[in-house]
C-alpha positions in Angstrom: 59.3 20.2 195.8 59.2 23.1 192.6 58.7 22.7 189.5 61.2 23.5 186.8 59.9 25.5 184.3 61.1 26.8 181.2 60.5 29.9 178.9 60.4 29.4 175.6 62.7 32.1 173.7 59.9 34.5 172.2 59.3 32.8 169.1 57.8 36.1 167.4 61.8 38.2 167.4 62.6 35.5 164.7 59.5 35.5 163.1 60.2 39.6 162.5 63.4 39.2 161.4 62.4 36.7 159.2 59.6 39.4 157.5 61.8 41.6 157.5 64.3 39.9 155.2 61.7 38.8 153.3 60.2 42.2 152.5 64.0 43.3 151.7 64.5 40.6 149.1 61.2 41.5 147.9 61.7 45.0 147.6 65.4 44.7 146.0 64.0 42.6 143.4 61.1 44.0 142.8 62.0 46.9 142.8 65.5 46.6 141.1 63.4 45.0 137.9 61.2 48.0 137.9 64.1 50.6 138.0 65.6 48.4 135.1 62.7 48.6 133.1 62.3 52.2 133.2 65.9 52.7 132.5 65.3 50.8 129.1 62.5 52.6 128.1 64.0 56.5 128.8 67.8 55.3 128.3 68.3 52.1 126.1 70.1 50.4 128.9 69.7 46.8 130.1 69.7 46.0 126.6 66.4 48.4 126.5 64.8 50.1 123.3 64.9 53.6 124.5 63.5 56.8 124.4 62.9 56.8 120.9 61.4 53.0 120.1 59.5 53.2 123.7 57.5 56.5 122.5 56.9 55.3 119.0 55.5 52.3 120.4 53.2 54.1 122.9 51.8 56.0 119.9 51.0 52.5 118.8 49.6 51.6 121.7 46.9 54.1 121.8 49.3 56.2 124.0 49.5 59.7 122.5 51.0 61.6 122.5 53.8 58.9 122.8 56.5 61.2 124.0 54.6 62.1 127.4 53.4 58.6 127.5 56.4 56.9 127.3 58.7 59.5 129.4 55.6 58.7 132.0 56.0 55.1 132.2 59.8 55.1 131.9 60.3 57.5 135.1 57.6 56.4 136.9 59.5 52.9 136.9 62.7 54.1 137.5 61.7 56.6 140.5 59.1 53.6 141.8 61.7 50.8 141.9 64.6 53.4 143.4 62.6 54.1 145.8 61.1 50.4 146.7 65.1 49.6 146.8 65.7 52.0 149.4 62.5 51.3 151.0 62.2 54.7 150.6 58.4 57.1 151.1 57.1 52.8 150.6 53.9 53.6 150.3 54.1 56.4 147.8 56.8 54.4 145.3 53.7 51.2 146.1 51.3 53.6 144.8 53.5 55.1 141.7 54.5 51.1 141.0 50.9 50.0 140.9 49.3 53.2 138.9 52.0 52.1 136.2 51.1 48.7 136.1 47.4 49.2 135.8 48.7 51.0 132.9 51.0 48.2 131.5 47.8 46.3 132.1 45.7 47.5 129.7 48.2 47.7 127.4 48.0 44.3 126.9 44.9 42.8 128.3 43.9 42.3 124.3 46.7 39.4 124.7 45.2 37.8 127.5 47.1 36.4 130.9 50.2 35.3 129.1 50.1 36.7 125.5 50.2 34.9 122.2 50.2 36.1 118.4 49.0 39.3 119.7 52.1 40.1 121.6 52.8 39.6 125.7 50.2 38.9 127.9 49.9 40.8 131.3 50.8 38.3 133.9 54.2 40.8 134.3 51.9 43.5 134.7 50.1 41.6 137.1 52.7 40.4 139.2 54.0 43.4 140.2 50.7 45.3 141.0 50.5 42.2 143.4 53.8 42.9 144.8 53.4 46.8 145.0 50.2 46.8 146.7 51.6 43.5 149.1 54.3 46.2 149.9 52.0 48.8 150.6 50.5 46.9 153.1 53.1 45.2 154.7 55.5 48.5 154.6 59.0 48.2 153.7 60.4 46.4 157.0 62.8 47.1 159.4 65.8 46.8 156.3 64.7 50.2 155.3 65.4 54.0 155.0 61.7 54.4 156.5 62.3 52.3 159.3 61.0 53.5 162.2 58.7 55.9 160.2 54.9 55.7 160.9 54.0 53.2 157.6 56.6 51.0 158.3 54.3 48.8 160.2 51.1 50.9 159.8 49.4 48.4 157.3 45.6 48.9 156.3 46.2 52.9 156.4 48.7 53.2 154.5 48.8 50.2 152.2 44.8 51.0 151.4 46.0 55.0 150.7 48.3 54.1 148.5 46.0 51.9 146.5 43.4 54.2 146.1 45.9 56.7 145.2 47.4 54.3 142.3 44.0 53.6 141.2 43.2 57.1 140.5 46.3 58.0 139.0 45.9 55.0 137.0 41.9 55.4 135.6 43.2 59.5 135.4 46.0 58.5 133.0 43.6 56.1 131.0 41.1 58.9 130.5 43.8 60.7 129.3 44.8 58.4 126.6 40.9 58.4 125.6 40.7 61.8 125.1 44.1 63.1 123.6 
């Protein structure tokens, strides 16, 4: 007499997949609300304040000079969240997404978490540090234009590279608002 036995279908394909359309949906998003926030800032689209209003109110800020500031901000979010869309160089539009929102951050930690009378609070800020550096360490997934490129799956390296790299540009760009 022999036993029947059956394989299980490999759990872990779907399981991929699965990541894989997560991290897409994640990064379109994500990354599509990033791109629209810079485009406000530099263009006035998306309802947005533009060029003008965004540097004046960098000035306010504590930004200055408001001009460099705010053209900063507004391209760094619109070449971030392109990028993220794409899944495109993931760990470097991670790292450019996260320096900006350490940034947006301290703009308005004098709010607190969700803002009040003083204005907004930073929970936005916050939430999508906590998505770029998730994507840094996750990669883009296999719904990418760096698919098959050696971050896609390459975690710690990567995602912890492109932290450290945000955090530098991040603390660099506060020093700079200290001192000019």
């Amino acid at each position: 007499m022999t036993a029947h036995t059956t394989t299980a279908p490999d759990q872990r394909t779907g399981d991929i997949a699965a990541a894989d359309i997560g991290l897409l949906i994640l990064r379109i998003v994500f990354g599509g609300l990033l791109f629209v926030h810079g485009a406000q800032k530099l263009f006035g689209w998306f309802d947005g304040m533009g060029w003008d209003a965004t540097t004046s109110g960098f000035d306010q800020m504590g930004y200055n000079p408001g001009k460099f500031f705010g053209t900063l901000a507004g391209l760094s979010e619109m070449v971030g969240g392109g990028l993220l869309v794409l899944g495109l160089l993931t760990p470097l539009a991670a790292a450019i997404a996260l320096g900006t929102m350490i940034n947006a951050i301290n703009a308005t930690w004098h709010s607190g978490l969700f803002g009040g009378a003083e204005g907004p609070g930073y929970e936005m800020g916050l939430l999508f540090a906590v998505a770029a550096a998730a994507l840094a360490f996750t990669g883009p997934g296999r719904y990418s234009l760096d698919n098959g490129r050696p971050w896609q799956r390459q975690g710690v390296v990567w995602g912890t590279g492109a932290v450290v790299l945000a955090v530098v540009a991040g603390v660099v760009t506060l020093i700079l608002k200290w001192v000019l």
